[in-house]
N, C-alpha and C positions, 0 to 999 in steps of 0.2 A: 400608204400607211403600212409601216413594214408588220407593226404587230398589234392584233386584236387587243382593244379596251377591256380592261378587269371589269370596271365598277361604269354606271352611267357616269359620272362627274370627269373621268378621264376622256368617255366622249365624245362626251361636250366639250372640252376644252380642245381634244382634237380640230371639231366642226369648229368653232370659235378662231383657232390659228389659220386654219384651213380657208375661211371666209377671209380674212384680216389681207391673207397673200391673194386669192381670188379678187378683191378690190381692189388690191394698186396693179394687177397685173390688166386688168380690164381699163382702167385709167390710161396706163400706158398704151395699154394697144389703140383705145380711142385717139391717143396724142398723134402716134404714128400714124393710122391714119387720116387724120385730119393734114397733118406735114405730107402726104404722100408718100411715107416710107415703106411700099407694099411690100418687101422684103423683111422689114422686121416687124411689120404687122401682123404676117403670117406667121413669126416663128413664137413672136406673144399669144398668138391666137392657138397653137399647138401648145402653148405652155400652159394655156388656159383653159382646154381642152381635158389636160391632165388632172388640174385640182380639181375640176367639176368632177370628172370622176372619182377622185377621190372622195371629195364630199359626199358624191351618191352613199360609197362604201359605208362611213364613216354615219351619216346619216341610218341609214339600215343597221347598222351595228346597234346605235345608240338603240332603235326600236327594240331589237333583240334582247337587249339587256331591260330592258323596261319591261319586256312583254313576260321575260326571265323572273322579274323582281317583284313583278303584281303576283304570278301564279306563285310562286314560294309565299308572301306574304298573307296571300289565299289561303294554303294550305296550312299556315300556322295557325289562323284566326279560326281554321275547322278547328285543330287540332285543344286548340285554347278552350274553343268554346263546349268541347264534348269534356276536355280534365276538369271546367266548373263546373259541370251540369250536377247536381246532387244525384242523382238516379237515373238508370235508363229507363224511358218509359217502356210500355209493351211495344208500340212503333218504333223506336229507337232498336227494340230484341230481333226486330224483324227484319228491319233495313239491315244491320249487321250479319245477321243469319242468313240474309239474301245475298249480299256481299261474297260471304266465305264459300258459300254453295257455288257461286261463278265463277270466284278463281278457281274452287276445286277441280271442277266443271272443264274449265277452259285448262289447266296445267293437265288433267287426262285427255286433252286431245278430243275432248268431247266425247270419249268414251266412257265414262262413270255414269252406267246408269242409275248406280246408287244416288247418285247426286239428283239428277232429272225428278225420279220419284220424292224426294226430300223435297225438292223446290214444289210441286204440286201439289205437295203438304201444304206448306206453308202459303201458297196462293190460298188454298183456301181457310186457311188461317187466318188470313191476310183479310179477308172479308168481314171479319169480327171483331174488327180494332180498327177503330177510326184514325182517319187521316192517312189512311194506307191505302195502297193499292196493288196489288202485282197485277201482271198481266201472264196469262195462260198462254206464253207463245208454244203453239206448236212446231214442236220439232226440236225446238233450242231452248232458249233462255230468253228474257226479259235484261236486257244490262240494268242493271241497279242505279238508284236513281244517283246516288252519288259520282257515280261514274259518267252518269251520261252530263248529269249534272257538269262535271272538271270537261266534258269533251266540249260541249256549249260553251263555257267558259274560254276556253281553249281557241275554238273557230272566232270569239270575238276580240281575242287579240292576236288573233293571225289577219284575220278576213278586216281593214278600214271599212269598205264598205259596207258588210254585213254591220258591222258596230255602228255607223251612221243611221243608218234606215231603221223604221220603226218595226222596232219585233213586239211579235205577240204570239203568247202560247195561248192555245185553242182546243177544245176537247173534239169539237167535232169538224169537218169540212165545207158548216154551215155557212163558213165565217162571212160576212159583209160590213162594208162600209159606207157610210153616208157620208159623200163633201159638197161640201156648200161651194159652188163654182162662181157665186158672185157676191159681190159684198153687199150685206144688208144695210139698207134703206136708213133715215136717219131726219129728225124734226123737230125744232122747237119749242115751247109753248109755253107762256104765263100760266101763275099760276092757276088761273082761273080760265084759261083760254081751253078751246073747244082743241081735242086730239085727236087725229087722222091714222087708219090703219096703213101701215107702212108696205111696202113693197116687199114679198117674202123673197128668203135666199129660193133660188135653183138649189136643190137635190139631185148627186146624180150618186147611184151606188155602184160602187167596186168591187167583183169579187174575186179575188184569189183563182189563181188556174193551180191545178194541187200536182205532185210526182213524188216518187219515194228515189230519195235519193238514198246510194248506195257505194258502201268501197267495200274491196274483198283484202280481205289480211291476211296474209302466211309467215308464219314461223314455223323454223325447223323442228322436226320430232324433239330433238336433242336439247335444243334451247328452254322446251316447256318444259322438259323435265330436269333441267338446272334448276336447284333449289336457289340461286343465286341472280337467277334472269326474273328482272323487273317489268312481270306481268302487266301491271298495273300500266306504268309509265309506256312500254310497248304499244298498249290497245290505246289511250287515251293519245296521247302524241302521232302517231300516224293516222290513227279514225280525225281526229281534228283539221290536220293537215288536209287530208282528202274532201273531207266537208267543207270548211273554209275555201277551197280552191273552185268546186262546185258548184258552192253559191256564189261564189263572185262572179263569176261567167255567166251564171243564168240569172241572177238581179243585171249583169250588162245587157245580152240578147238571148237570153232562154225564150221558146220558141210557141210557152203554152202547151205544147203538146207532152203531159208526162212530166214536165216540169214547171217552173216559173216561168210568168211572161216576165220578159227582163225589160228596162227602161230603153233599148236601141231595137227591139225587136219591132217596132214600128218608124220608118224613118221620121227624122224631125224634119219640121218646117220652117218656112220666116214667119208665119205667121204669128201677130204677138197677141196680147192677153184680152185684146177687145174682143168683139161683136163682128163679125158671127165666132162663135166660141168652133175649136180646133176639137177633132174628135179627140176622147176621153186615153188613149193610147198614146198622141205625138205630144212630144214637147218641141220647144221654139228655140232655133238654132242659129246664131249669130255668124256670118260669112266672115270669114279672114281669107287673106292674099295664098297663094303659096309662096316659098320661099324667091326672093330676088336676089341671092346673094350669101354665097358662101359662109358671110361674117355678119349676116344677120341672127335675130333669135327664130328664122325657119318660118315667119311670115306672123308668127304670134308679138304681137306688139304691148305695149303699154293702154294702147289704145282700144286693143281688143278685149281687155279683162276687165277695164273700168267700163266698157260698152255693156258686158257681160252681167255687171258688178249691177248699173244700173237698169237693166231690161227686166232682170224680177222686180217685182212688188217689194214695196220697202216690209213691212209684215215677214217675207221671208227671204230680204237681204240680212235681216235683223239675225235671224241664225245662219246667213249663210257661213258655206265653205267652201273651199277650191278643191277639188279631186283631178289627179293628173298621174299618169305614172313617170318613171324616174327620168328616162329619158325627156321629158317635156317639162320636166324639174327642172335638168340640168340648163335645158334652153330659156327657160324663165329668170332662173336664177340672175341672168347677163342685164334682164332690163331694167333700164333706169328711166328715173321723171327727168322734167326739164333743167332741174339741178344737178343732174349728176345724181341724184341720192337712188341707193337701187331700192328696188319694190318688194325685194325679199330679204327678211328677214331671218334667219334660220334661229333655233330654239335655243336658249343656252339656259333650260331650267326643266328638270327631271320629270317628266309626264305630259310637258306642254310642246303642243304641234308647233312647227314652222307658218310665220305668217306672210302673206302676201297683201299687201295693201291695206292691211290691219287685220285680214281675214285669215282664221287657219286655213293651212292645207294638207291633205290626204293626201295617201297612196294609192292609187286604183290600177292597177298592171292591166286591166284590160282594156284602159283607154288607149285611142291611136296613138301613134307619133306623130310631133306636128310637120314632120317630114313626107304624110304620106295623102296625098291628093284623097278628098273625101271622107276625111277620118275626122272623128272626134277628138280632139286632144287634151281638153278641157272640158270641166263642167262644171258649176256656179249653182250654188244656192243652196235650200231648208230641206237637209236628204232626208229626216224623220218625217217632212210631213208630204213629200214625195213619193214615196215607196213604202208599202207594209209587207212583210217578212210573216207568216204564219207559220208556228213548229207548231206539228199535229202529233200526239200520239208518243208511247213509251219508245225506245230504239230497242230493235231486238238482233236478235246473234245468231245463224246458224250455222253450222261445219260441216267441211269439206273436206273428208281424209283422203279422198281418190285423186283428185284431178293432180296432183303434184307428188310424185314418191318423194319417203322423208321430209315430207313439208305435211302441215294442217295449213287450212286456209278457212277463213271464220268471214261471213258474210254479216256486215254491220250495216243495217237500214234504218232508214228514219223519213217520217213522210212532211213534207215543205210547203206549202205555198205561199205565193205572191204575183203584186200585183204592182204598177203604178195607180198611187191612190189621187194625186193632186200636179197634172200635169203642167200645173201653174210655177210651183213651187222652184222648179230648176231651170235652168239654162243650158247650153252645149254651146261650145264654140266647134266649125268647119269650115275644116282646110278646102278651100272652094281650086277647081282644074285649073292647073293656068295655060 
């Protein structure tokens, strides 16, 4: 694709042309060889090689502009909604006034202590007007809610996975969950007929392992005090970027310690959803081959994702989804049913996933390749009711004018937990040793 898509609708019609040649080229090379023409099987198979690539691109584009088109639409529906509001409230004076205090804050480098002492005001101002809250961070600031507000925003249309799994904000790190690990019991009875206490669900509770996750941000002296440098857009877009990339790694294998337990940080098993139940940590992992052959899909078959598809509980096949990263796209993409018809369908309509076997699918970059002995490549199933995401607490700011000449560096924290909450709900496919 020589030139980046303006609008979503361009592409889409990109990935659409891009699919159309991707299908008679795979046609073709099945013909070859099935005739035994290893010579131009191979050169179809490098030819085919190319538009999957290109698709990957072309697909990512498409996300980009969508993820482009929500957060502008976002910020006009702010901007809409605060020109009809008849009146600022007193909360409305405060959140604004806390705003300006940070940029002021943050464009001096962090040196306005005028600013500091104002903000401390107003915290405790902030105490006598409901629905408010600051918080007294020592040292720095408190990021304002609407800031932190667009960075949350931000991580979840960077981060698929964080946007799948069930978030919850939490005031304290009390947080717990109760799941029901078996299905409750179930009886007949006329109307006049005698009724039987039924067999209760298993309770087992989950709690969150907590870490404050953190990025350090610098900008040049010179930059903050351009009146022309987009403060705002600076701190939100890279703090996003950094969070979103942090969670996704520890909702994968974060390690409990300081941070999330992440869904791989205990290996899966075969074992499936019966009796005896599987500790509350592993989920159930479905064997596929390694690869046997250059011009295969790399050992992931047709076979393995409808195996995959039906190993959950229908309950939460019902929301499932596919999570895969690109490379394990690009090798999906090739399979087809016993007709010929392939199994993936890519998206040709603005905000809706690519499906596979009727089922959306994600992006998770930190699933394996299915090129790589023991790897995960795949994962199936109900990611909200598999995984809970806990945000704890205000995000706060402090700086750093020493450690880098002509640079400030601004310390942005925010505390996280999570958990696997319903080790029933997913699946994994593994590349087993050959």
């Amino acid at each position: 694709m020589s030139d980046k898509p303006n609008t979503v609708m361009e592409a889409i019609d990109g990935i659409q042309r891009s699919f159309t040649e991707f299908k008679k080229v795979e046609q073709d090379r099945q013909a070859a060889e099935a005739a035994g023409n290893i010579a131009r099987m191979k050169e179809l198979q490098e030819t085919l090689e190319k538009i999957n690539e290109q698709m990957s691109v072309q697909q990512k584009n498409k996300e980009i502009l969508e993820r482009r088109l929500a957060t502008q639409q976002e910020r006009l529906e702010i901007v809409e909604a605060v020109s009809t509001r008849p009146g600022k409230t007193a909360a409305d004076k405060i959140h604004g006034e806390h705003k300006d205090l940070f940029f002021r804050w943050l464009r001096s480098k962090g040196e306005d202590q005028g600013a500091v002492a104002e903000y401390k005001n107003l915290v405790q101002k902030s105490r006598e007007v409901k629905d408010v809250s600051l918080t007294d961070a020592a040292g720095g600031f408190a990021v304002p809610e609407e800031i932190s507000r667009a960075v949350d925003n931000l991580v979840l249309k960077q981060s698929f996975i964080v946007e799948n799994v069930n978030n919850v904000q939490a005031g304290t790190s009390d947080y717990k969950e109760l799941i029901s690990v078996n299905e409750t019991s179930y009886a007949w009875a006329t109307e006049s007929g005698s009724r039987s206490s039924q067999t209760e669900p298993t309770l087992r509770q989950r709690t969150p392992t907590w870490g404050e996750l953190y990025t350090v941000l610098r900008a040049s002296n010179w930059s903050l005090e351009d009146i022309f440098f987009n403060v705002e857009s600076w701190l939100t877009d890279n703090a996003s970027e950094a969070f979103a990339n942090g969670l996704s790694q520890s909702v994968y294998n974060g390690n409990g310690s300081g941070q999330l337990t992440g869904i791989f940080n205990s290996a899966p098993v075969t074992t499936d959803d019966g009796s005896p139940l599987r500790s509350a940590e592993v989920i159930e992992y479905i064997p596929i081959s390694s690869p046997s052959s250059p011009y295969t899909s790399s050992g992931i078959t047709a076979k393995t994702l409808i195996d995959l598809v039906y190993a959950a509980k229908p309950q939460y096949a019902a929301n499932g989804k596919f999570a895969m990263n690109r490379v394990t796209q690009a090798h999906v993409r090739k399979l087809t049913d016993s007709t010929g018809q392939f199994l993936w369908q890519p998206s040709l309509q603005a905000g809706q996933p690519d499906l596979l076997l009727g089922y959306p699918v994600f992006t998770w970059e930190n699933l394996g390749n299915p090129t790589t002995p023991n790897a995960f490549p795949v994962v199936f199933g109900d990611f909200r009711r598999a995984y809970t995401l806990v945000t704890r607490s205000a995000m706060s700011i402090l700086r750093d004018p020493i450690t880098a000449y002509g640079f400030t560096q601004f310390y942005l924290a925010r505390r996280f937990g999570g958990i696997l909450t319903n080790n029933d709900a997913i699946k994994a496919a593994k590349v087993s040793v050959s």
